[in-house]
C-alpha positions as CSV (number, residue, x, y, z in Angstrom):
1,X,61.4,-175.9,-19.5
2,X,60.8,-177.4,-23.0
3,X,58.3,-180.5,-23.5
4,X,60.9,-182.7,-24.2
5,X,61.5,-182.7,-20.4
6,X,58.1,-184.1,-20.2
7,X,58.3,-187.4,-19.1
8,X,55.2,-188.5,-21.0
9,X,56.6,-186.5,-23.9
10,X,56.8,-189.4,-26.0
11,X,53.6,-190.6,-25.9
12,X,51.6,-187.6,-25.1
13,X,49.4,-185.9,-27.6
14,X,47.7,-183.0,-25.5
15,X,47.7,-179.7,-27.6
16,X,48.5,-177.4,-24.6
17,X,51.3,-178.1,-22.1
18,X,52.2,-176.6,-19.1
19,X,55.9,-177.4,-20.0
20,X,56.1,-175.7,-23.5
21,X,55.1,-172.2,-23.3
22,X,55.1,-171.8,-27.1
23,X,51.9,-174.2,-26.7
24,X,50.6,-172.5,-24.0
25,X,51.1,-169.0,-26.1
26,X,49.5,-170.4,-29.5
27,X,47.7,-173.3,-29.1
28,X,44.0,-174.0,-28.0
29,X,42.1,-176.9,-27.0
30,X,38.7,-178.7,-27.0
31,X,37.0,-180.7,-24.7
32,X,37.3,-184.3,-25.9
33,X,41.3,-184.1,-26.6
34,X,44.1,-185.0,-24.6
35,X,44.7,-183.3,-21.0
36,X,48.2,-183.0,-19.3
37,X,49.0,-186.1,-17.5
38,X,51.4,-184.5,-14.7
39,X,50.8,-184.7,-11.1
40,X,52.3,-181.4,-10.7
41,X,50.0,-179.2,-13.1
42,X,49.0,-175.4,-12.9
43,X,45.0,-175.1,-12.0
44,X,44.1,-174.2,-15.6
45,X,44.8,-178.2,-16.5
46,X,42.7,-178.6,-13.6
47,X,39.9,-176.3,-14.9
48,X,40.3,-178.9,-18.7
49,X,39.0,-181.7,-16.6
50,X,36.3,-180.0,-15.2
51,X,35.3,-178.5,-18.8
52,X,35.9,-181.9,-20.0
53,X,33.4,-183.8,-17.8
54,X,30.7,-180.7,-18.4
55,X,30.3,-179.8,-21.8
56,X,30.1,-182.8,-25.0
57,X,33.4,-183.7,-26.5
58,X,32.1,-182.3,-30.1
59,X,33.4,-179.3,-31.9
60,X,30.3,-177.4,-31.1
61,X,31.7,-176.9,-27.1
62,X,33.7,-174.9,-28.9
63,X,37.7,-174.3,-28.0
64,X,39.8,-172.9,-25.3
65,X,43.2,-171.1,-24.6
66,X,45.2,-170.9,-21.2
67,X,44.4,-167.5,-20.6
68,X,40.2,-168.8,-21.1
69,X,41.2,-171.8,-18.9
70,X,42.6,-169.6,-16.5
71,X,39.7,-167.9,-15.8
72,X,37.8,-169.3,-12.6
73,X,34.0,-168.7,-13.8
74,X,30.6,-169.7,-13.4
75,X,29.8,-172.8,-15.8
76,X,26.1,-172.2,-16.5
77,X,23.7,-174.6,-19.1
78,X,25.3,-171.8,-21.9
79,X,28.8,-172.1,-21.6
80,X,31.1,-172.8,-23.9
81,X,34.5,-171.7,-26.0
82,X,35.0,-170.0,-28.9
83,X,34.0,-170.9,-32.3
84,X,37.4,-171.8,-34.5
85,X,35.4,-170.8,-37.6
86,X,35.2,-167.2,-36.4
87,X,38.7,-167.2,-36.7
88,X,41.8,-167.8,-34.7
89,X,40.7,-168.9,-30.5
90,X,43.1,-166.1,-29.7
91,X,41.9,-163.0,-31.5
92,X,38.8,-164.0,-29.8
93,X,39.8,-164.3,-26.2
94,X,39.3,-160.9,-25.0
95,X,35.4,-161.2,-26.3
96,X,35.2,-164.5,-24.2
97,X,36.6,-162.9,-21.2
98,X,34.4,-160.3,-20.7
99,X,31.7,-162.7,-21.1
100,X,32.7,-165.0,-18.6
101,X,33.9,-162.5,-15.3
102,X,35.9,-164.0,-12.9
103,X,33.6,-165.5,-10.0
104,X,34.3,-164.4,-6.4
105,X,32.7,-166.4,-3.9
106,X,30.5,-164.6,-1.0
107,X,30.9,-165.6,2.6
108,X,28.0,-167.4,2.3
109,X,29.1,-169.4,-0.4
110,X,32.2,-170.0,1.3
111,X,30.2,-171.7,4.3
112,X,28.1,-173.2,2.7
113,X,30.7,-175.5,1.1
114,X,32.6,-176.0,4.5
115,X,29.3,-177.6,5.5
116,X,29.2,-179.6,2.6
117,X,33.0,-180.8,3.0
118,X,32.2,-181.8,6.1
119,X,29.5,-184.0,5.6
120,X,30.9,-185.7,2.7
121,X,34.0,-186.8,5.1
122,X,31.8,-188.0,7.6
């Protein structure tokens, strides 16, 4: 599916979309710029909100690609993308990943935010 089936295509101006794969494959984005408007979205656009509200909307939060955005990881006081100076966000995307592993919750954690589900509900 191409992004001119978008319908916010006309107006939209986010650099990665889950509707055009060549921006999905070549593109990167920083927190401060445009995020998909869809209801229906993949979890990564889910994860640019979340970076979005954490880290400053300045070029030194550095930039991300799907395949970074992809990746559910812990979001401690250092994270960040990659530096666009150092070259293209891609060619450095295996570095990142091994920096950031994938975060497995433990039973514990698991509970624990039942608990806290359910209190904020009540």
């Amino acid at each position: 599916m191409g992004k001119k089936r978008c319908r916010y295509f006309e107006e939209c101006n986010a650099p990665l979309c889950p509707n055009d794969e060549s921006s999905a494959a070549h593109c990167s984005w920083f927190p401060g710029e445009e995020i998909c408007r869809l209801q229906q979205h993949p979890a990564w656009v889910t994860r640019q909100h979340k970076i979005a509200r954490k880290l400053p909307h300045d070029m030194e939060s550095g930039c991300f690609t799907v395949r970074m955005l992809q990746r559910n990881c812990v979001m401690g006081s250092d994270f960040a993308g990659v530096d666009p100076d150092k070259g293209p966000a891609h060619e450095q995307e295996d570095v990142w990943l091994k920096k950031h592993p994938e975060y497995v919750p433990t039973e514990e954690h698991r509970e624990r935010g039942k608990k806290l589900a359910a209190a904020y509900k009540k």
